[in-house]
Each structure stands twice: as C-alpha cells, then as structure tokens.
PDB file as gemmi writes it, atoms N, CA and C in Angstrom:
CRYST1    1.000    1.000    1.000  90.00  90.00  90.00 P 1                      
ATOM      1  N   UNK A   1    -106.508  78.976 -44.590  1.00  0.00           N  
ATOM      2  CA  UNK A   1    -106.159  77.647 -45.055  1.00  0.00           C  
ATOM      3  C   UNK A   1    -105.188  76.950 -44.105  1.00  0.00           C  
ATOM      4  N   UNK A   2    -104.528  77.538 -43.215  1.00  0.00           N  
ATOM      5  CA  UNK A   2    -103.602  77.126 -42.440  1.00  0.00           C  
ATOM      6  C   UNK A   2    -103.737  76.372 -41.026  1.00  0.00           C  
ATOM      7  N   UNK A   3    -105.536  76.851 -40.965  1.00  0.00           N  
ATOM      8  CA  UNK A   3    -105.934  75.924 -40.156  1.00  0.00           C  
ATOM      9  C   UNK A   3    -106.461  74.338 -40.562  1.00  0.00           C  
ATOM     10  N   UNK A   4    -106.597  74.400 -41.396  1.00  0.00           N  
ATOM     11  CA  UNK A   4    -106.925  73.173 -42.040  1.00  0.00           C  
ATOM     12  C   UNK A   4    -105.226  72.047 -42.396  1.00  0.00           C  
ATOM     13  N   UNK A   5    -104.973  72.501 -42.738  1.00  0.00           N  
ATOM     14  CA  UNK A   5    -103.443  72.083 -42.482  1.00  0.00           C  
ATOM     15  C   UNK A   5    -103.518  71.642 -41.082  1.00  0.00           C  
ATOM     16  N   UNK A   6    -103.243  72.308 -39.869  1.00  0.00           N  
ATOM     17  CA  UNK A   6    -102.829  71.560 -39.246  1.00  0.00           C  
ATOM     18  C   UNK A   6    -104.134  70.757 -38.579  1.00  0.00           C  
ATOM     19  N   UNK A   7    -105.653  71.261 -38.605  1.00  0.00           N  
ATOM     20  CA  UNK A   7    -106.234  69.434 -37.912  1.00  0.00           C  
ATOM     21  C   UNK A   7    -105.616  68.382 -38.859  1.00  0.00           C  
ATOM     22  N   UNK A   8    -105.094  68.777 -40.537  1.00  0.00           N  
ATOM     23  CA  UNK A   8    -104.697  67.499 -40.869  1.00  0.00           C  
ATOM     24  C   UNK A   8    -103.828  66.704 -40.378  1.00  0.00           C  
ATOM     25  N   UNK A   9    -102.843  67.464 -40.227  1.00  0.00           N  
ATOM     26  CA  UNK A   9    -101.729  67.209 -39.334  1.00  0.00           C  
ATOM     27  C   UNK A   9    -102.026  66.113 -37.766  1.00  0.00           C  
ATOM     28  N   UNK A  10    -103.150  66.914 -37.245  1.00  0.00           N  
ATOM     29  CA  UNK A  10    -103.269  66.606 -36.048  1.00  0.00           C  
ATOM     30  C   UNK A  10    -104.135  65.608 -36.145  1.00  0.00           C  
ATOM     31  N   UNK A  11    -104.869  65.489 -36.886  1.00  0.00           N  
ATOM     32  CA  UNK A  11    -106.107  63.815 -37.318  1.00  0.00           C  
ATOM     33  C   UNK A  11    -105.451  63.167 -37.995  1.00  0.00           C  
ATOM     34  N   UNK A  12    -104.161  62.943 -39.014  1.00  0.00           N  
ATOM     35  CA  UNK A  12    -102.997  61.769 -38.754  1.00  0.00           C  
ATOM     36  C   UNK A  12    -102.598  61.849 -37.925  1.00  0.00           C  
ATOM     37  N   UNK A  13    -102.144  62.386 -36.518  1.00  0.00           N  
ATOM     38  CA  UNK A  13    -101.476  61.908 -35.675  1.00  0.00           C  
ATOM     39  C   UNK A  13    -102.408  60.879 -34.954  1.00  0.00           C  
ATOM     40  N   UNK A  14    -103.322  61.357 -34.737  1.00  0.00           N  
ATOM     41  CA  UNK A  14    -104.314  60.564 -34.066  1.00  0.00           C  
ATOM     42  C   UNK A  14    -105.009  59.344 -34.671  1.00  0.00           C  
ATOM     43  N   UNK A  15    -104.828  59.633 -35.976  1.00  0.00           N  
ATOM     44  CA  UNK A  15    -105.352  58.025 -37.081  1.00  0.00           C  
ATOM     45  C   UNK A  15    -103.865  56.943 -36.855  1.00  0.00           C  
ATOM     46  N   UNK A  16    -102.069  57.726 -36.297  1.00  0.00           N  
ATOM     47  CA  UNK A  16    -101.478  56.749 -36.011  1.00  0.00           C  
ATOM     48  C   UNK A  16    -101.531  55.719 -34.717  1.00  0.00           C  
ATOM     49  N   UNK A  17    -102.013  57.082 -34.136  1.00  0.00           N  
ATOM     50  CA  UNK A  17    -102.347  56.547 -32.714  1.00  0.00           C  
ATOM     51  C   UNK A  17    -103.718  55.659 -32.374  1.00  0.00           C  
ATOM     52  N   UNK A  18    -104.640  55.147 -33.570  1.00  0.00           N  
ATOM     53  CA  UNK A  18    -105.681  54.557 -33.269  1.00  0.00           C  
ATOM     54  C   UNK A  18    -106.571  55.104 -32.644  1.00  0.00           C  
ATOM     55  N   UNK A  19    -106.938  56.608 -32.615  1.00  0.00           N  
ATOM     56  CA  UNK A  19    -107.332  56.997 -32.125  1.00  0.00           C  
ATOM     57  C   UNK A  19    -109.061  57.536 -32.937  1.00  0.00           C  
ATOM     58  N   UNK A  20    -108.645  57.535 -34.174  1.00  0.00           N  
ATOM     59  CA  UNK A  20    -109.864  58.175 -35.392  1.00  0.00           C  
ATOM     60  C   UNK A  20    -109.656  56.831 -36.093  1.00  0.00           C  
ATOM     61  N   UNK A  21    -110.815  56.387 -37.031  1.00  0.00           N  
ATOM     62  CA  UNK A  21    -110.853  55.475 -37.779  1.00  0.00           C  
ATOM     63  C   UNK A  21    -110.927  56.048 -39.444  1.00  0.00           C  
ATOM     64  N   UNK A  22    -110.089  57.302 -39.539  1.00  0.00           N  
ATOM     65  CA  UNK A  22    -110.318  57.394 -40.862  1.00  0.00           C  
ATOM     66  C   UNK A  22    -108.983  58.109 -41.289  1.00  0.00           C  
ATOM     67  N   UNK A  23    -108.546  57.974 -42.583  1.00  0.00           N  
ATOM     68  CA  UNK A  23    -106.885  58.126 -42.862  1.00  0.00           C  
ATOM     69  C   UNK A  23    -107.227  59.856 -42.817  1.00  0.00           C  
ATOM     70  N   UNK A  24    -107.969  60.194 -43.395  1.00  0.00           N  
ATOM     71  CA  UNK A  24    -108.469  62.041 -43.708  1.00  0.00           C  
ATOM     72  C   UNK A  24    -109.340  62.372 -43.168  1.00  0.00           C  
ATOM     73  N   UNK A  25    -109.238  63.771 -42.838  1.00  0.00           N  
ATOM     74  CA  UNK A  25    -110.190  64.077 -42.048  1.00  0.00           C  
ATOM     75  C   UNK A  25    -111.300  65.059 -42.617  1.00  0.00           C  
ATOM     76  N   UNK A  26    -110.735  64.908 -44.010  1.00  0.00           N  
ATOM     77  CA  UNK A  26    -111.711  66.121 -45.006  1.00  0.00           C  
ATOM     78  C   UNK A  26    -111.728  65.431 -46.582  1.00  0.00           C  
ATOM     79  N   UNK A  27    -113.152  64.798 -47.226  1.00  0.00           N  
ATOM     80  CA  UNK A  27    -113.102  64.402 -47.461  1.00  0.00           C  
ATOM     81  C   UNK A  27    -113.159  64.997 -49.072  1.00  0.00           C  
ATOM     82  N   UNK A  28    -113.976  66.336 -49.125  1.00  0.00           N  
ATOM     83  CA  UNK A  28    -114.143  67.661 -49.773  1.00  0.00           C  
ATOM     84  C   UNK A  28    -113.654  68.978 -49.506  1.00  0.00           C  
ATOM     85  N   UNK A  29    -112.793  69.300 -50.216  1.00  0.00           N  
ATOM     86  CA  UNK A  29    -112.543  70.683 -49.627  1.00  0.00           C  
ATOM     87  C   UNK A  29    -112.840  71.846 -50.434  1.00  0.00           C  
ATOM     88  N   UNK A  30    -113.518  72.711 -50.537  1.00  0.00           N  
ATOM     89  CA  UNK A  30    -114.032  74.037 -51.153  1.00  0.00           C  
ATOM     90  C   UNK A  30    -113.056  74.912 -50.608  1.00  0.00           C  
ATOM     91  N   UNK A  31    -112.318  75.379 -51.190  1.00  0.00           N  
ATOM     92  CA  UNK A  31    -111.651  77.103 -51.618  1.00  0.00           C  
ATOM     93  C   UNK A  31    -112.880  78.219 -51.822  1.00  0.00           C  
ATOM     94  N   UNK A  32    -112.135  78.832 -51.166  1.00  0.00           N  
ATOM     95  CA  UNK A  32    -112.815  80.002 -51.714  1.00  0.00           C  
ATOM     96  C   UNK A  32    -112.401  80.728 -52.433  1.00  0.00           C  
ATOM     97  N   UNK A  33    -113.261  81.988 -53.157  1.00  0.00           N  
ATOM     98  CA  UNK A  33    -112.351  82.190 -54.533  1.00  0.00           C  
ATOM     99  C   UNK A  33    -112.045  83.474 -54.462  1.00  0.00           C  
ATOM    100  N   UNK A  34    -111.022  83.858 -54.897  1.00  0.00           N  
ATOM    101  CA  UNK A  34    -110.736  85.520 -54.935  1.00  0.00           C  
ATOM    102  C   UNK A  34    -111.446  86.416 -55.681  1.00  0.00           C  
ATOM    103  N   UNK A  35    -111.790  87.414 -54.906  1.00  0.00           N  
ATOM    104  CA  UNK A  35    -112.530  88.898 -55.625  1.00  0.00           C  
ATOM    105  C   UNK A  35    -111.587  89.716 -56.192  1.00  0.00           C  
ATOM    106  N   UNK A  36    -112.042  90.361 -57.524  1.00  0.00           N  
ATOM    107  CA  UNK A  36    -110.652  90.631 -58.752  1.00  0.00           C  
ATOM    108  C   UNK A  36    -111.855  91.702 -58.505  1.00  0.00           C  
ATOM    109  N   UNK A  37    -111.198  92.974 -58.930  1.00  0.00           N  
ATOM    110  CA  UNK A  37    -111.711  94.411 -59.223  1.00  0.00           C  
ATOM    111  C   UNK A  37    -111.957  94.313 -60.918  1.00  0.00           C  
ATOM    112  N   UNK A  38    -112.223  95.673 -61.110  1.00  0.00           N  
ATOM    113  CA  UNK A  38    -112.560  95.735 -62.570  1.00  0.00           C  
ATOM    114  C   UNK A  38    -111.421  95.513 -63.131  1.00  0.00           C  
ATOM    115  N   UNK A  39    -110.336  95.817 -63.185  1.00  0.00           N  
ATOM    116  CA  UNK A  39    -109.045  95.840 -64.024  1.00  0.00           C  
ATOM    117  C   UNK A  39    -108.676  93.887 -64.298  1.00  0.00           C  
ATOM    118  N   UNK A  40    -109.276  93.338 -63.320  1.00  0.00           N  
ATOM    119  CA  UNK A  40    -108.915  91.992 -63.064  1.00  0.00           C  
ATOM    120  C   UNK A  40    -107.590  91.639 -62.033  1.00  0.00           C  
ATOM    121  N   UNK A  41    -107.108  92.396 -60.914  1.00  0.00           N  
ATOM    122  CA  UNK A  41    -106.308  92.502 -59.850  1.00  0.00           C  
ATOM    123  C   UNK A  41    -106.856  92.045 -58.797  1.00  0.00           C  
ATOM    124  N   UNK A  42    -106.648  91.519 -58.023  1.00  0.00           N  
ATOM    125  CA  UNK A  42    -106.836  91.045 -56.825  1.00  0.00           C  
ATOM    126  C   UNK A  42    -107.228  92.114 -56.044  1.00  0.00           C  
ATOM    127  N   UNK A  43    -108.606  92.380 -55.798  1.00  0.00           N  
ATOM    128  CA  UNK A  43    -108.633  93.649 -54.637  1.00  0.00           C  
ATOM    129  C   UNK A  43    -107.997  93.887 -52.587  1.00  0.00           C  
ATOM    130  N   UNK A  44    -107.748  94.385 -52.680  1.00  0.00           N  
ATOM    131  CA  UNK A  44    -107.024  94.830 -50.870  1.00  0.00           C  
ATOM    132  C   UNK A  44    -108.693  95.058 -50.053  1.00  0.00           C  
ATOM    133  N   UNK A  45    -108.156  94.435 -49.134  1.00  0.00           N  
ATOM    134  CA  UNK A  45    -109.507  94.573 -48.212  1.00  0.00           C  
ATOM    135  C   UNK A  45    -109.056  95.954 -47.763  1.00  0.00           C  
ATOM    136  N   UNK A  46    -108.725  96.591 -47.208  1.00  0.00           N  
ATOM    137  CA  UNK A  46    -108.694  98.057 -46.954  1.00  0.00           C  
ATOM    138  C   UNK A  46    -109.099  99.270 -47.770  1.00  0.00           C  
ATOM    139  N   UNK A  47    -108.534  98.817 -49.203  1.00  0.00           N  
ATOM    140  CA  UNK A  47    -108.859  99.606 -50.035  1.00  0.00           C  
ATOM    141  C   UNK A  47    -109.805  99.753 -50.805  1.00  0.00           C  
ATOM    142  N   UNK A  48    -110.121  98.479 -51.236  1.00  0.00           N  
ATOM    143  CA  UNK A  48    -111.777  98.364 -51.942  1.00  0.00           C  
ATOM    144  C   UNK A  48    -113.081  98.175 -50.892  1.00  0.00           C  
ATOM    145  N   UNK A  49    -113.165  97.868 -50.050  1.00  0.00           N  
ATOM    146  CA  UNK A  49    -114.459  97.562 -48.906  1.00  0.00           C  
ATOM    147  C   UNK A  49    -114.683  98.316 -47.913  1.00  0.00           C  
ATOM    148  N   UNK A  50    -113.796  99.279 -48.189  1.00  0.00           N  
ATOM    149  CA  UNK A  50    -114.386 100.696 -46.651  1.00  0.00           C  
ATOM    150  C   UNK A  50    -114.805 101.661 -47.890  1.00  0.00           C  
ATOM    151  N   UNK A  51    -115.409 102.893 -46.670  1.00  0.00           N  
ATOM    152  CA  UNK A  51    -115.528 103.960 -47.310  1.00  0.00           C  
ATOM    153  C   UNK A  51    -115.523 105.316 -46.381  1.00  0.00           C  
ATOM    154  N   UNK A  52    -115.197 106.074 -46.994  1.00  0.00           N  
ATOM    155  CA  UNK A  52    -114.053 107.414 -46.139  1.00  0.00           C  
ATOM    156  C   UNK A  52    -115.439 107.448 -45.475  1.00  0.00           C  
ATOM    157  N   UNK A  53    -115.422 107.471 -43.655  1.00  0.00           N  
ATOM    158  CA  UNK A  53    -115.996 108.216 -42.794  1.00  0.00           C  
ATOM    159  C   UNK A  53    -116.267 109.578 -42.716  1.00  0.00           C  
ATOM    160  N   UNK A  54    -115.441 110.484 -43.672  1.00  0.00           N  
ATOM    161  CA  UNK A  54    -115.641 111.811 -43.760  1.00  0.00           C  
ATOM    162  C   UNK A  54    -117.056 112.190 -44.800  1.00  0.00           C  
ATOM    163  N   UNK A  55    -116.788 111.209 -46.125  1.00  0.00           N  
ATOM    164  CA  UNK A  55    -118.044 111.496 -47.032  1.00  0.00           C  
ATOM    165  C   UNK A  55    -119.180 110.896 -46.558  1.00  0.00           C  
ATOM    166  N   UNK A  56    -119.572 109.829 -45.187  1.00  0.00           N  
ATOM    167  CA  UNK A  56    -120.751 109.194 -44.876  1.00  0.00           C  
ATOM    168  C   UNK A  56    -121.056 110.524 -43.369  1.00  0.00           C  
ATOM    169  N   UNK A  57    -120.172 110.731 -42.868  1.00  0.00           N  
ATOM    170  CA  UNK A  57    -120.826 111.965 -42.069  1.00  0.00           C  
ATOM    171  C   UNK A  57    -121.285 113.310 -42.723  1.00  0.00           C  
ATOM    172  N   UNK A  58    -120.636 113.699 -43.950  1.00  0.00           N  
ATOM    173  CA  UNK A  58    -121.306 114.908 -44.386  1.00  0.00           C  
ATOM    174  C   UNK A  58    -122.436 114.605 -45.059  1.00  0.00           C  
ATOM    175  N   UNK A  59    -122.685 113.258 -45.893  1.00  0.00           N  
ATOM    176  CA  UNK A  59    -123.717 112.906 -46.251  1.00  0.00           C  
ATOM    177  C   UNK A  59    -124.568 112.964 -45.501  1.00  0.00           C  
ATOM    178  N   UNK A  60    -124.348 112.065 -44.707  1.00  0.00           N  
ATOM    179  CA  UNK A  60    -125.666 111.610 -43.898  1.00  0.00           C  
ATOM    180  C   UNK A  60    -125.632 112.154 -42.359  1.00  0.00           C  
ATOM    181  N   UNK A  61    -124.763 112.917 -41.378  1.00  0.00           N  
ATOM    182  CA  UNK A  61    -124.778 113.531 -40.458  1.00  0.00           C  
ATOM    183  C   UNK A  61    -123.913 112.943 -39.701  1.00  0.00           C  
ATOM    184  N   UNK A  62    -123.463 113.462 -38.517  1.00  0.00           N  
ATOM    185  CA  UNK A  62    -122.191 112.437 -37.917  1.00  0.00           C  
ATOM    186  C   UNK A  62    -122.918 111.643 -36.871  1.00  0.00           C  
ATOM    187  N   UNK A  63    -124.475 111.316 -36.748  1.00  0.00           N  
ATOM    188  CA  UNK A  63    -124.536 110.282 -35.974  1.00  0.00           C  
ATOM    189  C   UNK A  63    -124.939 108.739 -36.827  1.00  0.00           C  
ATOM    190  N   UNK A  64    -124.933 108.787 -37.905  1.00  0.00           N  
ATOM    191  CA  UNK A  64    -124.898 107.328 -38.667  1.00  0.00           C  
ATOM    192  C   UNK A  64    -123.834 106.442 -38.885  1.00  0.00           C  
ATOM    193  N   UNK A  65    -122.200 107.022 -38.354  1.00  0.00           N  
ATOM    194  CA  UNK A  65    -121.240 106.090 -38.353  1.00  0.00           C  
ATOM    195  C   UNK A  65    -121.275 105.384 -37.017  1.00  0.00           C  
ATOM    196  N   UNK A  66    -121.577 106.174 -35.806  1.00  0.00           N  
ATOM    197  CA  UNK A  66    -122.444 105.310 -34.393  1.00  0.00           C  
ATOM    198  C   UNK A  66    -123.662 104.065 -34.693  1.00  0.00           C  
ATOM    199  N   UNK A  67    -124.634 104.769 -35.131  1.00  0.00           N  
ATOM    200  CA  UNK A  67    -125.911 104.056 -35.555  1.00  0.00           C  
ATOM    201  C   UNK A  67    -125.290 102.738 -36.124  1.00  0.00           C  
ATOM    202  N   UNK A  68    -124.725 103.166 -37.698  1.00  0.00           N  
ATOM    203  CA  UNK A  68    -124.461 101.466 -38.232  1.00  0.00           C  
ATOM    204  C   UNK A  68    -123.966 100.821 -37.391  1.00  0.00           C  
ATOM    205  N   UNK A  69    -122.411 100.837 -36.365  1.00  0.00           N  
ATOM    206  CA  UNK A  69    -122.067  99.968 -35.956  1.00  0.00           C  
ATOM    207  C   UNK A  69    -122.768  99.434 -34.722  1.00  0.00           C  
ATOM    208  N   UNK A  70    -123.765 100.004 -34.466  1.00  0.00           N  
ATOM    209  CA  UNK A  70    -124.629  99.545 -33.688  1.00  0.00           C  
ATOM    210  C   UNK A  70    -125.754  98.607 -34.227  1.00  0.00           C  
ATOM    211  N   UNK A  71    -126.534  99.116 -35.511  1.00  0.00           N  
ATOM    212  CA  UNK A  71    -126.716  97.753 -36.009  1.00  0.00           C  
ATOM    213  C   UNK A  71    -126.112  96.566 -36.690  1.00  0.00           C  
ATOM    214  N   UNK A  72    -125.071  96.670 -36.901  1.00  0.00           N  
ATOM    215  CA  UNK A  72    -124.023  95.451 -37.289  1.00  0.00           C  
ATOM    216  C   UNK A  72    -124.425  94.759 -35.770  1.00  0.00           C  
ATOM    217  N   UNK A  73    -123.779  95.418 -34.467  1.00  0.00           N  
ATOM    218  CA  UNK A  73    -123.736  94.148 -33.653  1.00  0.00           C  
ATOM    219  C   UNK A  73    -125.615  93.665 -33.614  1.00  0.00           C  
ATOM    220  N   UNK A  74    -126.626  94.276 -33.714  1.00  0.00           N  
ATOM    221  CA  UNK A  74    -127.744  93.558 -33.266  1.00  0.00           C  
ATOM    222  C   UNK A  74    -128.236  92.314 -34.388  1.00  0.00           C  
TER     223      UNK A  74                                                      
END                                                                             
C-alpha cells in the first residue's frame, strides 16, 4: 500500500506543477483482503504456506523439491 501513497504524493506534485490534468491519480482503489486461518487469526506467510521439505522428500524422493522449483520458473 505504500506504494500507492507515494505516486499519490508524486501525481499531486505534478497536478501542482501543471503537469497531469487530473487532481487523483486513482480513481478506484481495491484492497486486498486478509486470509484468516480456521480459528479466525490472521495467518503468517511462513507458517501457514510452506511445507517441511523433510516430509515432501521422504514422500516423494529427494529429487521433487529440485523438479518443482524448476517448474515454478517455466
């Protein structure tokens, strides 16, 4: 959100300077909304969205923690 703050910042400076023809530079703004766990808490990205590398290599062998991040980048 903090980038949005400052183009505001920075598209009034430039609406003083005659530079943009419009007082705002956002005319709608959508939030996004927070993901609550079951309890209804705000979940930690560390803690709720990984999963132990130890139980996906014994599962599945230790070359599928290579593999996925290899298909993530393709």
């Amino acid at each position: 959100m903090l980038h949005l703050l400052y183009a505001r910042f920075l598209h009034k400076v430039l609406f003083d300077h005659g530079r943009v023809s419009t007082d705002e530079p956002f005319y709608k703004l959508v939030n996004q909304g927070l993901i609550l766990g079951e309890d209804g808490q705000k979940m930690p990205k560390p803690v709720a969205t990984s999963s132990n590398p130890d139980d996906v290599v014994r599962d599945y062998g230790c070359d599928s923690p290579p593999f996925t991040r290899c298909s993530w980048a393709a």
